[in-house]
N, C-alpha and C positions, 0 to 999 in steps of 0.2 A: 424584666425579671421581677421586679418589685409588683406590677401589675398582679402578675401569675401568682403571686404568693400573695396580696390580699383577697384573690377570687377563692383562694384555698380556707384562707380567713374565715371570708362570708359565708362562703356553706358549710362551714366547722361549724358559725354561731348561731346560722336560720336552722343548722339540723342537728340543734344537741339533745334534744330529745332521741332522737335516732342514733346518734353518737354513742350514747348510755347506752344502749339498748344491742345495739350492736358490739360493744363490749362486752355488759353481758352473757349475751349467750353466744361471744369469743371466748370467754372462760369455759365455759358449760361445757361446750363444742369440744373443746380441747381435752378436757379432763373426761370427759366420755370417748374421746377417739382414743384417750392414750388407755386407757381401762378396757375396753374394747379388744386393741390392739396387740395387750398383753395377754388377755384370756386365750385369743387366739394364737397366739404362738404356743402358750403352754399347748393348748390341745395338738396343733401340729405337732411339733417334740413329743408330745405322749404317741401319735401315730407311729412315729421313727419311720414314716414314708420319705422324709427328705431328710439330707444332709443338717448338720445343728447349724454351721457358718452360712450356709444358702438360709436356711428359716430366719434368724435372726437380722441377715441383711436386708433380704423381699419386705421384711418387718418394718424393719426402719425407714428404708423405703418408702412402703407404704403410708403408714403412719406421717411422713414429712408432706407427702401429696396430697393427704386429706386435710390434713392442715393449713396446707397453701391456698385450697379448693373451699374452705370455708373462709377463709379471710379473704376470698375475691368475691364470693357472692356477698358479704358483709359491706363490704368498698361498696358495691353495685348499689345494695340496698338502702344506703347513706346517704347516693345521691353524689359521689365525687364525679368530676368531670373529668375524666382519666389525662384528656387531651389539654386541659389546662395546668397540668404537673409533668405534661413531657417535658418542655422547655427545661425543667428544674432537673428532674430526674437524671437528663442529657449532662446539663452543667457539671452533677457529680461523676458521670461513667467512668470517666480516666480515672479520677481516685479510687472510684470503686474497682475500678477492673485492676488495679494496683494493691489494694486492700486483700484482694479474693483471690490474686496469684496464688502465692502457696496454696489456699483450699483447692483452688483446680487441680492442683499438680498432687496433692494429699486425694482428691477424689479419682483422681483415673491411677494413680497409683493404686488406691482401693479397687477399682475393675478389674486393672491387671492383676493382684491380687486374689480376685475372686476365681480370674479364670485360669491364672498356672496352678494355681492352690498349694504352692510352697510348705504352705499350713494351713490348720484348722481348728475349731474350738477343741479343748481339750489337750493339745498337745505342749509338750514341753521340747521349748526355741530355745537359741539363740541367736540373738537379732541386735543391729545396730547398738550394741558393746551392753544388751541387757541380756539376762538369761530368765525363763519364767515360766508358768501355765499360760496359755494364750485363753481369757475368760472373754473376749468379746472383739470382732472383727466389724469397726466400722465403716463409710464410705470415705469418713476423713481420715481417721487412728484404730490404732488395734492395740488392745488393751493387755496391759501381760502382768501378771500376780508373780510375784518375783518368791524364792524362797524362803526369805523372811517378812512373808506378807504384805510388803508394799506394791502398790497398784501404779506400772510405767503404762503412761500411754505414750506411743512409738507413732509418729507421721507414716500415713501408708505412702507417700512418696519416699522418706527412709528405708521404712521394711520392703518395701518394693524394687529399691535398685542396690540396697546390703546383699553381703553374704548371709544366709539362712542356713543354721545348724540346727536340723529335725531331730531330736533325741527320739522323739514317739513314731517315727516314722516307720521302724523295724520292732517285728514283735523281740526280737534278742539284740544283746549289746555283750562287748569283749572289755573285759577288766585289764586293761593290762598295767604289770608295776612291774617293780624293781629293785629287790632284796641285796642287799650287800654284807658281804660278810670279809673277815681277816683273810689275807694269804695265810697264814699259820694255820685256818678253821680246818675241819673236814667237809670237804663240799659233798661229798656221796651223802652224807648227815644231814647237813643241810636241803639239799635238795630234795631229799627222801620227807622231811619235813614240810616243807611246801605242798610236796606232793600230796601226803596223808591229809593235811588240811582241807587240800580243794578236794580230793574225794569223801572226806566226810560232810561236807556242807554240803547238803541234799538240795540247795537254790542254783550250785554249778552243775553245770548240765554237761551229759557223760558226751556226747555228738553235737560238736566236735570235741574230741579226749582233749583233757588238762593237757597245757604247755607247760614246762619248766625246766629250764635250759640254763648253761652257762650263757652271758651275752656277752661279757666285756672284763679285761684282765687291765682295770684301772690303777690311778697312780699308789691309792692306798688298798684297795680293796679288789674282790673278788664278784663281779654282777650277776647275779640270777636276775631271769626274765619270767613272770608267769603270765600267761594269754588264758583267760580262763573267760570263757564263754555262758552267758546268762540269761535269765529275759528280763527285757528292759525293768520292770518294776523291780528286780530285785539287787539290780546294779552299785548302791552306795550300803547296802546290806553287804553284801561279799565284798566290796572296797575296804571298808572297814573295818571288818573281819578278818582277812585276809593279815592285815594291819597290826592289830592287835593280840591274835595269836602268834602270829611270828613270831613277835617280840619274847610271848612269857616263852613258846617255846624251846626258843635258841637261848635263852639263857638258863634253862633248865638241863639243857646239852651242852652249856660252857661253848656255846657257838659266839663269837666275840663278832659286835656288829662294830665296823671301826667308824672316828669319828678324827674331824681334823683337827690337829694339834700342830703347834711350835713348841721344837725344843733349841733354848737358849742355853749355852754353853761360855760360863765363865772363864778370863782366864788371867 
């Protein structure tokens, strides 16, 4: 072993000149492949001939093969005697192939990924307990922008054998909540209320018609249901809404929203 690794020595130090040199234009090589690399993805994306998660992968891809493909002809060019660093090389495999487990299971997680396509750039998941925009699918992780702007990156073997919840998957999505009011209230009022709400907000959409129903005769209160149907972008606009009008309305109607209370009795 010791042999092997001074023969590595000697042509480190009979070829430093070529050492230099070949680092150099490893730098170059690199910083032009990856400049290169990105001009052409943009222009792909500007075609919108291919999907954005397939471009951005084939990218990466790519890009990691050109780089491998320079730094062997670099080796070549040095002068290393590939067969005098097997012996070494060998010695580490087990560590290595220990090392590199999860990236294997993170990289064909990415395959399968690629190919049921669960997701794709742009859409908004929920994924292995994160929720987010998915901005970048890669062969190890997939990158997700969370709602207050933090950047999770998620193992594709994670997001590959989780549960996936595609919010962007359907152009519509259904609002559903749940209004409580007193046994004492007027429920015709109330619900008549609900109702005029969702058909005034021109983001609920009439096909399929507004839900709004009694659901449940609870221990303190009265449940309205509303099922109100939307398209996906404008989904936490009518949640909220929905929300916030209720509220000033029914108490402009003396609609009592009940809340729970102990009563303690002296004696």
């Amino acid at each position: 072993m010791m042999d092997k690794f001074n023969d590595v020595i000697n042509v480190v130090t009979k070829s430093g000149l070529k050492v230099v040199i070949a680092l150099v234009v490893l730098y170059i090589a690199f910083k032009v492949i990856n400049s290169f690399m990105s001009k052409l993805e943009k222009q792909m994306l500007a075609t919108g001939k291919l999907d954005v998660t397939i471009t951005k992968t084939l990218m990466h891809v790519a890009q990691i093969a050109l780089k491998i493909l320079v730094a062997l002809g670099l080796v070549n060019y040095v002068g290393f005697d590939t067969s005098s660093i097997t012996a070494l090389i060998a010695s580490f495999g087990v560590c290595l192939g220990l090392a590199v487990n999860g990236a294997v299971s993170n990289f064909a997680g990415g395959i399968l990924l690629l190919i049921t396509r669960p997701f794709k750039v742009g859409d908004f998941i929920e994924v292995a307990g994160q929720t987010g925009t998915v901005t970048e699918i890669n062969l190890i992780y997939t990158v997700i922008t969370t709602l207050d702007n933090k950047h999770v990156h998620v193992a594709n073997s994670a997001a590959s054998s989780a549960t996936v919840v595609n919010y962007s998957e359907e152009a519509t999505r259904r609002v559903d909540q749940v209004f409580s009011i007193a046994y004492n209230a007027d429920y015709d009022k109330a619900r008549g209320i609900l109702m005029r709400l969702a058909e005034e907000n021109k983001a609920v959409l009439t096909n399929p018609t507004p839900f709004v129903r009694m659901s449940s005769h609870s221990a303190s209160s009265i449940d309205i249901t509303t099922r109100l149907w939307v398209n996906a972008a404008d989904y936490w606009d009518v949640y909220f809404y929905m929300l916030e009008e209720a509220k000033k309305e029914f108490d402009a109607a003396g609609i009592e929203i009940p809340f729970n209370q102990i009563d303690v009795h002296m004696r």
